[in-house]
N, C-alpha and C positions, 0 to 999 in steps of 0.2 A: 378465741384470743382472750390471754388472760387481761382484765378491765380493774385495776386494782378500789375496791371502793374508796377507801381513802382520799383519792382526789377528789373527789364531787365534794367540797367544800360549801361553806351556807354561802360565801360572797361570789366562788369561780370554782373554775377544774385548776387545780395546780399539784403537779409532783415532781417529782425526782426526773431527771432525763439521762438515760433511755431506759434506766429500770421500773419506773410509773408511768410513764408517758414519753412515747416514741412515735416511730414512723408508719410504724404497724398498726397497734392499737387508735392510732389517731382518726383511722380511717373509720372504725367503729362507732368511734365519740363524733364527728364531724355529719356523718348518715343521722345517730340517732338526735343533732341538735338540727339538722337541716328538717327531718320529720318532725318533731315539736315545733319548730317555725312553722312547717304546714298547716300544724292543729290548731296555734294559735293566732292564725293569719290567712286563714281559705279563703283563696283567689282562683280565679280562672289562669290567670297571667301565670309564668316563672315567678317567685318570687327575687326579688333587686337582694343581693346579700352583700354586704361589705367587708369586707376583710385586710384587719389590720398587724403588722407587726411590731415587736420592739428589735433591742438590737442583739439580744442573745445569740451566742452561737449556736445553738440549736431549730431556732425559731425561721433560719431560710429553708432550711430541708422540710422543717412540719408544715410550713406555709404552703410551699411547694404540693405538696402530699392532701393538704387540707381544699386546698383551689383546684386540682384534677376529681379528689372527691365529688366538691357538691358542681361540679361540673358534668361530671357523669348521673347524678341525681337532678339535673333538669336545671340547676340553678340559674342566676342574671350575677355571675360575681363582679363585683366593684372593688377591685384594687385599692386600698389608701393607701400603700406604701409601705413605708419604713417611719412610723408616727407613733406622740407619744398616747396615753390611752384616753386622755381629754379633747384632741384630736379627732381620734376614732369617733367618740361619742358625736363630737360636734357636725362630723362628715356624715352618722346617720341620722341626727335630725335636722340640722340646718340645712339639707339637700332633699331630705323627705323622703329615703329611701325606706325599707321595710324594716331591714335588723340586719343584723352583725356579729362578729366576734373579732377580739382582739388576742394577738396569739403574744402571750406574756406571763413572765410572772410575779412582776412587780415590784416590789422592792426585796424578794428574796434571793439568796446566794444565787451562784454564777450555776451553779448544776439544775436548778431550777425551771420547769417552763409550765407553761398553763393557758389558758384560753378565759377570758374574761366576755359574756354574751350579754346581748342587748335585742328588746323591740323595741320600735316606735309605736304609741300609744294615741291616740288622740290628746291625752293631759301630757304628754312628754314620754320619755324614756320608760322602759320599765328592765330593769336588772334582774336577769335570770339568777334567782339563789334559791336559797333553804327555802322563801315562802311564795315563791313564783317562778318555780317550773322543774329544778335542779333535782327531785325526786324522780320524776318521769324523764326528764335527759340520762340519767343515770340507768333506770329503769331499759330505756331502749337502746341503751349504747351495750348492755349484755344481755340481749336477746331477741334484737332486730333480723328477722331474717335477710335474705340477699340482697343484693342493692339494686335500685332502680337501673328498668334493661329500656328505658323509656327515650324520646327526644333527649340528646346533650344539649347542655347548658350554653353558656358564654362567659367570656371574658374581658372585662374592659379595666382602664387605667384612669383613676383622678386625678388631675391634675390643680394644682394652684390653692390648696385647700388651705395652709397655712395662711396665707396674704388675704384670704377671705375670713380666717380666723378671727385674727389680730384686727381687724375692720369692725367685727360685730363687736367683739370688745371693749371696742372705743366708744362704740354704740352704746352699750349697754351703761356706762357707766358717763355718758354721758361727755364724753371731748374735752375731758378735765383740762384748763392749761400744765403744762406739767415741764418744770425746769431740767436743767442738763444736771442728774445729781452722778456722785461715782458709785458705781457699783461692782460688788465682789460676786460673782458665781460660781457655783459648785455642782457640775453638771452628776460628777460623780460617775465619769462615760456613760453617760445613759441619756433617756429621751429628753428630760426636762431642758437639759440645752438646746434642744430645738427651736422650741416657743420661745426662749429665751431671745435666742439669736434673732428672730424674725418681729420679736415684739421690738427690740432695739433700730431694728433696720427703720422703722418709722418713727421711735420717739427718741431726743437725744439721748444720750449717757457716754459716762467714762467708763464701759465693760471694763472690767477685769477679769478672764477666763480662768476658772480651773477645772482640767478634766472633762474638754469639751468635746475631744476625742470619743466617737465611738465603740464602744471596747466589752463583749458581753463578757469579756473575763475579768471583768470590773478592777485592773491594777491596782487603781487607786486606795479604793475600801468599798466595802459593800453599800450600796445606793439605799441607806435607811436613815432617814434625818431621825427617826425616833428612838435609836441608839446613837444618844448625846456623843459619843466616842469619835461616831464619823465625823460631824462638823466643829472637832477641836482647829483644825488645822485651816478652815473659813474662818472661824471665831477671831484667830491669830491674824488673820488675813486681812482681814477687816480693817483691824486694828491697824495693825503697818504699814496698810494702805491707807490710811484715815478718811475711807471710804464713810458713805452717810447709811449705809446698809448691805446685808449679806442677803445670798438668797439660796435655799440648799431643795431643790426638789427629789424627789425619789426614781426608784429606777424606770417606772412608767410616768413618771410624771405628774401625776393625780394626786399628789399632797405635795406641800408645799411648806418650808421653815422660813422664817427670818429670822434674822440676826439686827440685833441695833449697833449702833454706831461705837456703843463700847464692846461691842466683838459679848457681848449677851442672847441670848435662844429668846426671841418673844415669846409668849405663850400665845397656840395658836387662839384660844380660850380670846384674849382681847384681837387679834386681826381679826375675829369672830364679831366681835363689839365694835369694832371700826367699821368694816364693812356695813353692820345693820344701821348703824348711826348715820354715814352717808348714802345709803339705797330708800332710809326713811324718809331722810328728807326731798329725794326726787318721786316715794310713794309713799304717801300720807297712809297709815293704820294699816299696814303691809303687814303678814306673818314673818317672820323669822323663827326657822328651827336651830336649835342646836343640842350635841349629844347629853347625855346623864353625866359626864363624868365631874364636868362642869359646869355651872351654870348659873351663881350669883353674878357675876361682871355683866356677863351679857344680857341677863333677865333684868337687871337692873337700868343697864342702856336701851334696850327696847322700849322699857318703860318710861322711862325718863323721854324717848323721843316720840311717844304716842304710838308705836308701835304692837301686835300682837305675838306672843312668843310659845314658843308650844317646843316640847320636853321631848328628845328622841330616844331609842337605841340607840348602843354602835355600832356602827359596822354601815359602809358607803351605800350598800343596795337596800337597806332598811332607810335609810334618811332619804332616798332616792324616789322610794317607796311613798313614805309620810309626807314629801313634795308634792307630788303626785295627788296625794287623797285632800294635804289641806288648802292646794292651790301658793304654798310660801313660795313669795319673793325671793329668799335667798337663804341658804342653810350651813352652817358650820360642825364642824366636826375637832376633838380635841388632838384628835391625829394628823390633821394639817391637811383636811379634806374641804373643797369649799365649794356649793352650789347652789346653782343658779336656775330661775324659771325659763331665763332666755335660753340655756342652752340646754332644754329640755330636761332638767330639776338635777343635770350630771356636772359631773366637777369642772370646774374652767378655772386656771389659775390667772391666767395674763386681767381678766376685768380684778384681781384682787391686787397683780402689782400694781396695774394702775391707779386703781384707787389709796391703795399708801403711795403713792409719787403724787396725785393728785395733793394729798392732802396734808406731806410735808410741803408739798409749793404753795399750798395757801396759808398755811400756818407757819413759814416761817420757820418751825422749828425743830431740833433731831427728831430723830425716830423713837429716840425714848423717854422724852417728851413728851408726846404727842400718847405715849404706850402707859404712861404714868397715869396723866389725865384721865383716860378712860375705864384703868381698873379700882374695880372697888371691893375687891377680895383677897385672900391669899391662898397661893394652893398648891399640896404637897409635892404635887409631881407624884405619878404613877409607882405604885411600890408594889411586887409580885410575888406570890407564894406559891411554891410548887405545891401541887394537893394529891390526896387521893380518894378524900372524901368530901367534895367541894357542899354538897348536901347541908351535912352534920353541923362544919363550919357555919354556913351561913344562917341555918337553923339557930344556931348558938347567938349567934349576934343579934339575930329577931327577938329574942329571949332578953338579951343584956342591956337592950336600947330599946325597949319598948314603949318607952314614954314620949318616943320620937314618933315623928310623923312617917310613916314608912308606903315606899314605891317598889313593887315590884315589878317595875316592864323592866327592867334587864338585872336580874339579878337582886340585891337586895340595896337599895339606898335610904338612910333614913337622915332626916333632916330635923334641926331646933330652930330656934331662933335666930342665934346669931354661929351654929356651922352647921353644917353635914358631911357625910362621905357615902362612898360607894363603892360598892365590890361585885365584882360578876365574875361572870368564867370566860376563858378565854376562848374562840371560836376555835384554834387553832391547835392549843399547848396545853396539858394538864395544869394549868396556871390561874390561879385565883389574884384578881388586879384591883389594887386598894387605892383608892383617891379620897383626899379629905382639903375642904376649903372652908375659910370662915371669913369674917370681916375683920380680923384682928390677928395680925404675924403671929404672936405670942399663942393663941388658943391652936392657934393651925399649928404648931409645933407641940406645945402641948396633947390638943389628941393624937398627932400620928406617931409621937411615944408611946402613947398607951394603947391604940390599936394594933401598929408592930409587935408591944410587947404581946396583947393580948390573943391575934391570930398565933403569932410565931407558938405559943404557950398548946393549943389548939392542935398545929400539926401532929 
């Protein structure tokens, strides 16, 4: 059975359906991830597997197809449903099962599907990718011999996982008071209305739905809040509803936008700063991670609240990772990714609404406001160059900025006094991705003229 490599991705398995990933081959990939759970979980028992979906059209028949598998390979499968991928995570460690995979592909097109895998650690989660396992999954999913001829497995259903969600939530951040404000959503047909829906059923609000319909043929627009295009039409929304906030999650649910009350994209970069600013004060000298791409606002608010901050990669299963190893409180990501030690160092969005509703009802004041206050940078917004010699490029820039402080855990970033940027490569696309932030609007426009001019000059 042809196993196209392509999909084994550094964060999941995602491809095309049914020309990368179908009903066939799935069987292959589900044996050889159920064997790696063996290797890296030897038990006497079945191992407890959990298994989660999104709302793709494709993703009832792989589910299907993937539950009679590790069925026949001896499995304990645990049902979560029809849930979004923060969810999943929270169902495999808040319940203390073994691992899991979630059957999705995130926030890409409708033709789309893919499996997103998880163990439970004794430090929390750990996310099967490029540095923890997704080699040898890959590996035994084209060259596993026949499948287990041993005891069948079982099959059971969760139930009530949401309502137990939204509880620890509240938990976690503590039982904020929090007022009736209006709010605009933008489910985008996909999972993030979920949590949505069930965060609301306990605290008040004026919901405002849009595209809460589940629909993997995504009518509306594609479920990517980081192509600014899809939440023009929230932004607007917002607005005409004189709503105090937007909220746009993606197709699994696992990042998360705002919008402020002038119908504005916050930068996830300060929700990042917010967050750390109220989890410090309920834990004194706490770590916070957050990614390279940004990182004066939030380094500066850590510090300001006696906090400890520590620099990540990008990408969800590498911050997931460096939770893991530094023991942080809570970690941000500039992609609209946010986690948590409580829910095993994986994404949970509902403790981050609540904490912006917690903390316009103390303050009093809008949402951009409150978003003004806490930055203290300015920052280009991500700018991408198709490449084909990502090398040479970044070589070159090592060369031109030398007198800069220079990082290279993800590519190259080099840093002065008063800015820096950064460029790496894309996990995904031939695409070289440029970020530049300083303390002063004017220099922050300044370089990203002269690094556009001077990559573009380059290709």
């Amino acid at each position: 059975m042809m196993i196209p490599d392509g999909i084994f991705k550094s964060y999941d398995i995602r491809g095309i359906y049914p020309q990368e990933i179908n009903e066939e081959n799935i069987v292959f990939i589900i044996r050889a991830i159920h064997a790696f759970f063996k290797e890296a979980l030897p038990s006497q028992k079945p191992l407890t597997v959990v298994v989660g979906r999104d709302m793709r059209l494709s993703s009832p028949s792989l589910f299907k197809v993937a539950v009679d598998t590790l069925i026949k390979e001896g499995a304990s499968v645990l049902d979560a449903g029809i849930v979004s991928t923060p969810t999943f995570y929270f169902t495999v460690f808040h319940y203390g099962y073994d691992c899991g995979f979630q059957i999705s592909a995130s926030h890409n097109p409708k033709e789309y599907n893919g499996i997103k895998i998880v163990i439970k650690a004794p430090n929390g989660l750990i996310k099967v990718g490029k540095n923890t396992g997704m080699g040898t999954i890959k590996q035994y999913a084209q060259s596993l011999p026949q499948g287990s001829q041993g005891q069948k497995g079982s099959l059971a259903k969760k139930e009530g996982i949401l309502e137990t969600e939204v509880k620890n939530a509240l938990s976690i951040v503590g039982n904020p008071p929090i007022k009736k404000f209006k709010i605009v959503a933008d489910a985008a047909n996909a999972m993030g209305g979920q949590y949505i829906d069930a965060l609301f059923e306990k605290v008040p609000a004026d919901l405002v739905r849009m595209n809460f319909k589940l629909d993997g043929s995504f009518p509306s627009h594609q479920p990517d809040p980081l192509q600014h295009e899809t939440l023009k039409d929230l932004q607007r929304r917002v607005v005409e509803e004189k709503a105090d906030l937007g909220l746009a999650p993606d197709g699994d649910g696992d990042r998360l936008f705002f919008i402020n009350e002038k119908g504005e994209i916050v930068p996830p970069s300060l929700i990042t700063a917010l967050l750390a600013r109220e989890l410090l004060a309920m834990h004194k000298g706490a770590t916070i991670l957050f990614d390279i791409r940004y990182i004066l606002s939030p380094q500066k608010i850590v510090e300001e609240n006696g906090g400890k901050s520590v620099v990540t990669k990008v990408g969800h299963s590498f911050i997931t990772e460096d939770m893991s190893k530094t023991g942080a409180l809570f970690g941000g990501e500039s992609s609209g990714h946010y986690f948590f030690r409580e829910t095993g160092n994986a994404e949970s969005q509902l403790p981050v609404i609540l904490t912006v509703l917690g903390v316009l009802t103390r303050e009093e004041k809008p949402l951009s406001w409150v978003i003004h206050e806490l930055s203290r940078s300015f920052e280009s917004g991500e700018i991408n160059f198709k490449v084909s010699d990502a090398k040479s490029i970044l070589d070159k820039l090592k060369s031109k900025y030398q007198d800069g402080e220079l990082s290279t855990l993800d590519g190259v970033a080099i840093s002065y006094p008063n800015w820096r940027f950064s460029v790496r490569t894309s996990n995904t696309e031939p695409l070289l991705r440029l970020n530049i932030e300083s303390y002063d609007r004017e220099v922050t426009e300044f370089r990203k003229k002269e690094l556009v001019s001077l990559m573009s000059s380059m290709l």
